[in-house]
C-alpha beads as a LAMMPS data file, in Angstrom:
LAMMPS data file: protein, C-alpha beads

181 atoms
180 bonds

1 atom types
1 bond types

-500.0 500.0 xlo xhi
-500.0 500.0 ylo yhi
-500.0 500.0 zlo zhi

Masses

1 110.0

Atoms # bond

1 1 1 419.877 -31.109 -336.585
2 1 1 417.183 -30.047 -338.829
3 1 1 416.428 -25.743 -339.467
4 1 1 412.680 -24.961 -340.153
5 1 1 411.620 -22.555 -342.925
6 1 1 408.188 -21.274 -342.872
7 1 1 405.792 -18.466 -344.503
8 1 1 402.540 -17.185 -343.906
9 1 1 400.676 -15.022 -346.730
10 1 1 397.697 -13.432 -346.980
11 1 1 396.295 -15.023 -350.044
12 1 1 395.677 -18.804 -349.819
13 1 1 396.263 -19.036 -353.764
14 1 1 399.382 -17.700 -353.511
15 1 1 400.081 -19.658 -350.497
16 1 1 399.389 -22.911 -352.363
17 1 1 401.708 -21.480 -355.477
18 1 1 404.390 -20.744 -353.498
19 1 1 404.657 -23.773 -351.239
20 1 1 404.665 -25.313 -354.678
21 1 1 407.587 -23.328 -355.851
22 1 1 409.681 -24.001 -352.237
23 1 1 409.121 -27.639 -352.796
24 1 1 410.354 -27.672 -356.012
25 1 1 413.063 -25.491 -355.083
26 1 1 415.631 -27.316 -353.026
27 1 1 415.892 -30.634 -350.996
28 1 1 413.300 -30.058 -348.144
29 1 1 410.489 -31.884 -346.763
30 1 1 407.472 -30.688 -346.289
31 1 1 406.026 -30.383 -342.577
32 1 1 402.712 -28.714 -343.635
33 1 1 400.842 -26.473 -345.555
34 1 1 397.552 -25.242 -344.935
35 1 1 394.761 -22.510 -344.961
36 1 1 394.219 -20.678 -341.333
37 1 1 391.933 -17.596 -340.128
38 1 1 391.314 -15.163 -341.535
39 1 1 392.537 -16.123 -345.262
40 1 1 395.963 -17.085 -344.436
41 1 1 398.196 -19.296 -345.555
42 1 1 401.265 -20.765 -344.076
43 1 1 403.958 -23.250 -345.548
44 1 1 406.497 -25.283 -343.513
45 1 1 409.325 -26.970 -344.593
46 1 1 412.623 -28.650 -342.776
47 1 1 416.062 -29.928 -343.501
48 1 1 419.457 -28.392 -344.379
49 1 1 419.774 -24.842 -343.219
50 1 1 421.392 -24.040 -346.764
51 1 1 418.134 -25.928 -348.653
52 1 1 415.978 -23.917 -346.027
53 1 1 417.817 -20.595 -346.695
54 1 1 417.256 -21.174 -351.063
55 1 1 413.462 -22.391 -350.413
56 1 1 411.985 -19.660 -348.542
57 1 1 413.590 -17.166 -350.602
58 1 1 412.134 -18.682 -353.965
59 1 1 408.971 -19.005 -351.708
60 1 1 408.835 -15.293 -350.156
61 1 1 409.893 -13.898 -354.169
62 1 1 406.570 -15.942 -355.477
63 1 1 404.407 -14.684 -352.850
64 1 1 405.150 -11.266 -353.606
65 1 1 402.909 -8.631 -352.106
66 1 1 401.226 -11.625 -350.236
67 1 1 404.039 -12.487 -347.848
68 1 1 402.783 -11.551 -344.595
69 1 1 405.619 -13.154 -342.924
70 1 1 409.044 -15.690 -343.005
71 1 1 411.043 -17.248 -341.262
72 1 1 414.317 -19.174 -341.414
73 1 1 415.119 -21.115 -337.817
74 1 1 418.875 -22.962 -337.938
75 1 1 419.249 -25.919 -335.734
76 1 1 415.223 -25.726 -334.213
77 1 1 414.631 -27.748 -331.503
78 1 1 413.001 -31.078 -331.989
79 1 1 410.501 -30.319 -329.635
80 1 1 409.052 -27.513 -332.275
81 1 1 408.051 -30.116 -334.438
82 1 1 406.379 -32.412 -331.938
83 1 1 404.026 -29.422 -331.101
84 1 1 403.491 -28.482 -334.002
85 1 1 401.666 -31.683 -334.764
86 1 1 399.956 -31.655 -331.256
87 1 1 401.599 -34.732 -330.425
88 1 1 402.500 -34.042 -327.108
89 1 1 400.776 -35.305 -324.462
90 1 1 399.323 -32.577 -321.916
91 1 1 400.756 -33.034 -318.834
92 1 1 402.015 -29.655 -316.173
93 1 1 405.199 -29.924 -314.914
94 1 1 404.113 -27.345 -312.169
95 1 1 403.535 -23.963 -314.289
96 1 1 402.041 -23.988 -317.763
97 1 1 402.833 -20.547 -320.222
98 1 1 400.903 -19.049 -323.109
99 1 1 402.702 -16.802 -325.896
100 1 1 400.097 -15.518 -327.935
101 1 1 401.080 -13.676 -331.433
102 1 1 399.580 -11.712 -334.092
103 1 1 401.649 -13.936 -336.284
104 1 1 401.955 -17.797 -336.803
105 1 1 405.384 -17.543 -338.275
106 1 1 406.373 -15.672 -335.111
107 1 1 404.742 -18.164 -332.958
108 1 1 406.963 -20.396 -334.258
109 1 1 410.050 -18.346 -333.996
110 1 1 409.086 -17.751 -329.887
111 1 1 408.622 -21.120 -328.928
112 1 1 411.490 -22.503 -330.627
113 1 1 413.929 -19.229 -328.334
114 1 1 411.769 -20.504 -325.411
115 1 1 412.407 -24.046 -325.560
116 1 1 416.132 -23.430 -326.414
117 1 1 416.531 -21.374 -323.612
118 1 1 414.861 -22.322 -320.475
119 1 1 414.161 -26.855 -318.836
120 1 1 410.584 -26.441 -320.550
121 1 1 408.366 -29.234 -322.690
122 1 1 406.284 -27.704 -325.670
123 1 1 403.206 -28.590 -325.207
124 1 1 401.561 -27.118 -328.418
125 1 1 402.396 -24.624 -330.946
126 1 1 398.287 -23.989 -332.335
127 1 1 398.484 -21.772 -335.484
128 1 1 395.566 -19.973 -336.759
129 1 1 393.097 -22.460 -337.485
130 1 1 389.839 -20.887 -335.826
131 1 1 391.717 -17.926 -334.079
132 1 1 391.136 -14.930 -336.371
133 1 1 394.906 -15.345 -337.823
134 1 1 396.708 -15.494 -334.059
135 1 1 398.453 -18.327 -332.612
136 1 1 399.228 -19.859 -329.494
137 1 1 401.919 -22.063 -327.740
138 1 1 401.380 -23.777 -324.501
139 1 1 404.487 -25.001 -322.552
140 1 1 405.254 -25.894 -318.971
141 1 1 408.122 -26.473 -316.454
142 1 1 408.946 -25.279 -313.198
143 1 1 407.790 -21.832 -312.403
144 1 1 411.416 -20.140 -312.855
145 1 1 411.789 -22.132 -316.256
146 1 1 408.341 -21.001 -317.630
147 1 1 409.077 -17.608 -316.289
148 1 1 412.647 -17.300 -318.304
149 1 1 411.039 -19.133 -320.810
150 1 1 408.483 -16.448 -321.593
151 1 1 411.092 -13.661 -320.824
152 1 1 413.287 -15.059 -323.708
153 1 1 410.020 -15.144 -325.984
154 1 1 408.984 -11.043 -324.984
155 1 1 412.542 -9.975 -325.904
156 1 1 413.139 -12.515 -328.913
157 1 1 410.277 -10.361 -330.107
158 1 1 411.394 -6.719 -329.471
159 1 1 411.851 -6.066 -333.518
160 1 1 408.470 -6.704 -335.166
161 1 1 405.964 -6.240 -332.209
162 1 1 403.494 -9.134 -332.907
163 1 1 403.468 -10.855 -329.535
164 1 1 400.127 -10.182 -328.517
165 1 1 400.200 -11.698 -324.592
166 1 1 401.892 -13.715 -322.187
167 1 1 400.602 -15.586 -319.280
168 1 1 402.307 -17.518 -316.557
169 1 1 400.456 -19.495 -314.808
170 1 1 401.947 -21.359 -311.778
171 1 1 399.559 -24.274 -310.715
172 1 1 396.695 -24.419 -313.471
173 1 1 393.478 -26.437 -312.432
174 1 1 393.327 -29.969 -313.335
175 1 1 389.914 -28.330 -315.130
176 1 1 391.727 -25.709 -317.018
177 1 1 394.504 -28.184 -318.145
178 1 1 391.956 -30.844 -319.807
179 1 1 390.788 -27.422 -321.594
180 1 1 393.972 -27.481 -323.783
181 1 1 393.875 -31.324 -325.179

Bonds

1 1 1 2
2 1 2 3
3 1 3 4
4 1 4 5
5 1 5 6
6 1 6 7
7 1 7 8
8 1 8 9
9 1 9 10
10 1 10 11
11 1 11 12
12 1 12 13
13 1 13 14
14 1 14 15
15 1 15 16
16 1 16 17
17 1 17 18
18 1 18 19
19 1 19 20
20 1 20 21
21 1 21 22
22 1 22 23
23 1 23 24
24 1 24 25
25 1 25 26
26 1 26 27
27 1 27 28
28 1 28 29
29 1 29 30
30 1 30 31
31 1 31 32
32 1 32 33
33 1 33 34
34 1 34 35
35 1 35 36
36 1 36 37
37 1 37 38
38 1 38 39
39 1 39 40
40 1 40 41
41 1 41 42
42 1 42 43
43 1 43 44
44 1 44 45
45 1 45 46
46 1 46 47
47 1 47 48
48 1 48 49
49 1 49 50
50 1 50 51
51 1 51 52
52 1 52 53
53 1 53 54
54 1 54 55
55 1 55 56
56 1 56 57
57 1 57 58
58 1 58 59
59 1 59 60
60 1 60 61
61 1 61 62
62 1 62 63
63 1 63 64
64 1 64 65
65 1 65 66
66 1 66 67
67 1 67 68
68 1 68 69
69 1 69 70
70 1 70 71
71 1 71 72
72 1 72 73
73 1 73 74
74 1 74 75
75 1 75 76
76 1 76 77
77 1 77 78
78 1 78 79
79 1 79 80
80 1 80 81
81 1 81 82
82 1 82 83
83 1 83 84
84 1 84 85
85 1 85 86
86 1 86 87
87 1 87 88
88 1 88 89
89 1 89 90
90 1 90 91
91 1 91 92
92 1 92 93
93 1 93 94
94 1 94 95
95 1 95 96
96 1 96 97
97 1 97 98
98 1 98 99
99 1 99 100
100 1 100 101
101 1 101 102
102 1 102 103
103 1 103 104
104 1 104 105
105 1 105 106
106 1 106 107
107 1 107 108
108 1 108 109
109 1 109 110
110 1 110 111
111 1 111 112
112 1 112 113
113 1 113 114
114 1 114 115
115 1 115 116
116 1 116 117
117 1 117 118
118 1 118 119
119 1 119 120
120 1 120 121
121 1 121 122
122 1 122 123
123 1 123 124
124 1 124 125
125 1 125 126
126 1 126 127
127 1 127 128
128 1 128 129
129 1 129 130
130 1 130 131
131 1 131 132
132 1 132 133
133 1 133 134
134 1 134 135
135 1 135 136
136 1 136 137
137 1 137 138
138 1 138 139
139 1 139 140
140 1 140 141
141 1 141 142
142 1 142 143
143 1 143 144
144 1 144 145
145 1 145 146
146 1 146 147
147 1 147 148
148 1 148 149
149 1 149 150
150 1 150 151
151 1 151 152
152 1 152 153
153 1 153 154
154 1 154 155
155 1 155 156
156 1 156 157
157 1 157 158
158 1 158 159
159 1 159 160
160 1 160 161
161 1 161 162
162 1 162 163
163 1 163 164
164 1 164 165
165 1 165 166
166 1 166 167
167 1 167 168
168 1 168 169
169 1 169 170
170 1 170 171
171 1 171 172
172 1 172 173
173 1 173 174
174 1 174 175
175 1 175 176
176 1 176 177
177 1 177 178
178 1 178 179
179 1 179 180
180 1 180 181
């Protein structure tokens, strides 16, 4: 199973330098790299947890004062990925649940502890782009699974505080649903 390494900076030229340098670094592919709100910028990579590990290091050292945030996820769930890219399709499976962050890197951390731990489907993990530098993920399950689900992602984040909100929401509207293609 792949691991996920990913940082988010402050300074979109030093963003683009040091997704350069993680690249270069070690053997890992590059999932995506891109400018969000408000001036961010946020580099993900995958493959070998020891590649990961040497990539966001060289990657966090080049960003230097920058370096809002990193992350290093062993074994992520393949699901991660898939929302990521908004490739799932949008369908409830009953209850749907928001984790909002301060953070895209910790969006990404949440939603990978809430898919591991509870029967839910990632819907979409929606990082900055138009949201004033937050980011989203939508998932759904039963009630009880979205509910864990969510509890997993509030305690996953006692350390660094930037969950924003959480919402469970047990039968959305058809109306509401549509909202989040």
């Amino acid at each position: 199973m792949d691991s996920l390494g990913m940082i988010e900076l402050n300074s979109i030229a030093r963003g683009i330098e040091a997704g350069d340098a993680i690249v270069k670094t070690a053997d890992v592919k590059l999932v995506g790299a891109y400018a969000s709100c408000p001036g961010k910028y946020v580099v993900m990579v995958r493959g070998k947890i020891a590649a990961i590990k040497s990539a966001i290091e060289v990657g966090a050292k080049t960003a230097g004062k920058s370096l809002v945030n990193d992350i290093i996820i062993a074994n992520v769930h393949k699901q991660v990925f898939t929302a990521l890219n908004s490739k799932t399709e949008i369908v409830s499976k009953g209850a749907v649940g928001v984790i909002e962050t301060y953070s895209l890197a910790t969006a990404v951390l949440l939603s990978d502890a809430a898919v591991k731990a509870a029967n839910v489907d990632l819907l979409e993990i929606r990082l900055g782009r138009g949201l004033g530098g937050k980011a989203f993920t939508i998932l759904t399950g039963d009630v009880s699974s979205v509910k864990a689900a969510i509890e997993v992602a509030e305690a996953t984040n006692k350390e660094d505080g930037l969950l924003a909100h959480t919402a469970v929401i047990p039968r959305i509207s058809e109306s509401m649903l549509r909202t989040l293609i």
